[in-house]
C-alpha positions as CSV (number, residue, x, y, z in Angstrom):
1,X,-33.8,-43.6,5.9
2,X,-30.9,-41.0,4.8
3,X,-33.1,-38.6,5.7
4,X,-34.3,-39.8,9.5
5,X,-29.9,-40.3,10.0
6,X,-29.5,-36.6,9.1
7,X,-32.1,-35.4,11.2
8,X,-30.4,-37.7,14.3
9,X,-26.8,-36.8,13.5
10,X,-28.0,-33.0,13.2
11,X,-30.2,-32.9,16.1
12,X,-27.1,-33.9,18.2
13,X,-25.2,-31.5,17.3
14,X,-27.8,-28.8,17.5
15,X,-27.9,-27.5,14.4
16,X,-30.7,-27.6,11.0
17,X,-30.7,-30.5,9.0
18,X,-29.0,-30.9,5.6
19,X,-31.9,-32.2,4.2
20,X,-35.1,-30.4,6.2
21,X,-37.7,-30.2,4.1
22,X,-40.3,-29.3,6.3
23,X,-40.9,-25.6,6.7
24,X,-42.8,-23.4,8.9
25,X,-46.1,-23.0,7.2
26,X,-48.3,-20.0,7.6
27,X,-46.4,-17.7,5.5
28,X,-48.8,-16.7,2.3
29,X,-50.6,-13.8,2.3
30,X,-54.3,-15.4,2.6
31,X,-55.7,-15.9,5.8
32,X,-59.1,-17.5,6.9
33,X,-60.5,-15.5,10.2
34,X,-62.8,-17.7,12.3
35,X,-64.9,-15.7,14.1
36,X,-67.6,-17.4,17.1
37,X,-70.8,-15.4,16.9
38,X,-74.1,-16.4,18.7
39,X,-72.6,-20.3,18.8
40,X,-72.0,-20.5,15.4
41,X,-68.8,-20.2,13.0
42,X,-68.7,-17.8,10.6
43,X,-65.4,-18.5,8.2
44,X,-63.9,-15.4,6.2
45,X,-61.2,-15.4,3.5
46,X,-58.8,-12.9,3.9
47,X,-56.0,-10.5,3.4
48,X,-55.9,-9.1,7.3
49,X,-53.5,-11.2,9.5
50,X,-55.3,-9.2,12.4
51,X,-56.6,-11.6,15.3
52,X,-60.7,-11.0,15.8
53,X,-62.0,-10.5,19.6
54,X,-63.6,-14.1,19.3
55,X,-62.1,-16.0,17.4
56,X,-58.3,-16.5,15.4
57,X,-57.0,-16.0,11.9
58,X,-54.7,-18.6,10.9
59,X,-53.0,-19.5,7.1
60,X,-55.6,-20.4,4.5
61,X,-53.4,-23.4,3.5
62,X,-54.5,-25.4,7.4
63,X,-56.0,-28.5,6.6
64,X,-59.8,-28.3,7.2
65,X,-60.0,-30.7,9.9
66,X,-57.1,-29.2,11.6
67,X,-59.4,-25.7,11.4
68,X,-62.4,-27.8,12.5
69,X,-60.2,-29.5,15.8
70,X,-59.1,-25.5,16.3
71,X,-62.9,-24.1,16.2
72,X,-64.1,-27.1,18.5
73,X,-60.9,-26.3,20.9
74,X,-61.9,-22.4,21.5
75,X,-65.4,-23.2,21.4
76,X,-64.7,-25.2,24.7
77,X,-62.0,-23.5,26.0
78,X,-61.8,-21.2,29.1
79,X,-60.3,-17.2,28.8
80,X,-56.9,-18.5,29.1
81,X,-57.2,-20.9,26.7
82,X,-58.8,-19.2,24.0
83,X,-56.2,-16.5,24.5
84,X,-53.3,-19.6,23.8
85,X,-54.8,-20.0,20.7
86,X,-55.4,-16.6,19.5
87,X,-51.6,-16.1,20.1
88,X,-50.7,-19.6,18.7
89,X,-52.7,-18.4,15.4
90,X,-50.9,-14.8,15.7
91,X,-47.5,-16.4,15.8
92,X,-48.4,-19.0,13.1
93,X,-49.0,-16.1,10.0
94,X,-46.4,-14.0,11.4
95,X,-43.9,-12.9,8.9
96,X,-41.2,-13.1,10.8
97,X,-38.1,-15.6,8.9
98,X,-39.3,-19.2,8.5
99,X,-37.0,-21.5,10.1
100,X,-37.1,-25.2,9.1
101,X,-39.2,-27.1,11.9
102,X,-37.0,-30.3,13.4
103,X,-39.9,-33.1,12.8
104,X,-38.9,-35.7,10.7
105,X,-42.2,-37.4,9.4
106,X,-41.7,-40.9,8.1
């Protein structure tokens, strides 16, 4: 409860939270590229933040079924779309400074 009045009385006046405790994720060094070839998945384990031409690298820390949801998106996604989430992904693993995320999660 201390917690949900901090984020209220900090979100009003537009600043971080005393108490965040919810940080950007994304920001280790292993990756997992999934790649779309012929219809079918292939997963990789890596070092490479790179984005592949069919697919999107993202932390290897995502939950699975949050990878799985991410693989069925692209699969049925248009140009445009898949190009949102290849750039989601990109900006996901970036190393740019993490900034506590303003979600308060009960």
């Amino acid at each position: 409860m201390a917690r949900a009045l901090d984020e209220q009385k900090a979100n009003a006046r537009g600043i971080p939270a005393a108490a965040a405790e919810v940080f950007q994720s994304g920001k280790g060094t292993d990756f997992v590229r999934c790649e779309l070839i012929d219809g079918a998945w292939r997963r990789t384990v890596t070092s490479r933040p790179e984005q592949p031409a069919n697919g999107f690298t993202i932390s290897v820390d995502e939950a699975a079924d949050q990878v799985e949801l991410l693989c069925q998106t692209f699969a049925s996604s248009d140009a445009q779309g898949r190009k949102l989430i290849q750039l989601m992904s990109e900006m996901s693993i970036s190393k740019s400074e993490g900034v506590p995320t303003r979600r308060y999660n009960p």
